[in-house]
Phi, psi and omega in degrees: 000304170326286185329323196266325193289327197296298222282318202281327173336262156359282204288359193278300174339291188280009159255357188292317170285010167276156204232163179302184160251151163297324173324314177312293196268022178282307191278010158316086166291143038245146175275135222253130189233095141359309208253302171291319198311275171313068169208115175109198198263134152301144179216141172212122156260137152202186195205134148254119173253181173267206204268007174229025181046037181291110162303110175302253189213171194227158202196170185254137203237118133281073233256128165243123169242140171236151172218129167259079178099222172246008198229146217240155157215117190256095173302133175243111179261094124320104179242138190271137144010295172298327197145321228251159193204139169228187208218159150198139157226128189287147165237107159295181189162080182323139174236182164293154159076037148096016187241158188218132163233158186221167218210157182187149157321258194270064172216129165305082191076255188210136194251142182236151195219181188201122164261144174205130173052228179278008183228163215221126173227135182230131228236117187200158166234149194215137188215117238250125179274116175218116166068048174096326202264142152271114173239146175298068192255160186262109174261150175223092223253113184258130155241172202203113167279117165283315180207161169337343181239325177277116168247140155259173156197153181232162178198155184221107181287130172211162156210111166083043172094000228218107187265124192274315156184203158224171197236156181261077181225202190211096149253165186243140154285136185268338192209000000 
């Protein structure tokens, strides 16, 4: 009886550690179009916090999204809490069965990503300044259309398996 309670521990333990799909949200509504959302201007509040969920810091997203076609462009205006402001702009690329891959000036190769119902999950290494240095961290970056406007998103920061913290945000489409 111990050998089965051992055993049923174990397997619960390691599916508690398998992680979702997009496939898990294919029958979700509302269904998230890549394409229509992000096209036109954008708004983001979001926050990172650490591994101990602690609030870092927090910022403002200003978005111009374009779509040509299969191929996307999301301009990203970051103003930070503090003061401080960065730029990022995604080259999107639509692909067959619902997968996307995109590129940025500070993304480490080409980040792929999968939409199924309302949710959209996106998969990138990115590299992140931090006190002079550069570091290579892994987002495992989930969004979820809440409504024609609303979106959320979580993403989970790591390195070398190691969740560093995470980041939150709520966007709204403007026009």
């Amino acid at each position: 009886m111990k050998k089965l309670l051992g055993s049923l521990a174990c397997a619960l333990a390691l599916a508690g550690c398998a992680s979702h799909t997009p496939q898990d949200y294919a029958a979700e509504k509302p269904t998230l179009d890549l394409q229509r959302y992000f096209n036109g201007d954008v708004v983001a509040h979001g926050l990172f916090t650490d591994r101990s969920g602690k609030v870092v810091r927090r910022f403002t997203v200003l978005m111009k999204c374009q779509w040509v076609g299969d191929e996307g462009t999301l301009d990203e205006a970051f103003t930070y809490s503090d003061g401080k402001t960065d730029r990022r702009i995604w080259r999107l690329k639509k692909l067959p069965g619902g997968r996307y891959s995109g590129t940025a000036d500070d993304v480490v190769g080409t980040a792929t990503g999968q939409v199924a119902g309302n949710a959209f999950q996106w998969a990138y290494t990115l590299k992140l300044p931090v006190d002079g240095k550069v570091y290579e961290v892994q987002f495992d970056d989930w969004m979820y259309l809440m409504d024609e406007r609303v979106m959320l998103n979580r993403a989970v920061m790591s390195k070398f398996g190691i969740r560093l913290g995470e980041v939150t945000l709520a966007f709204q489409k403007t026009n």
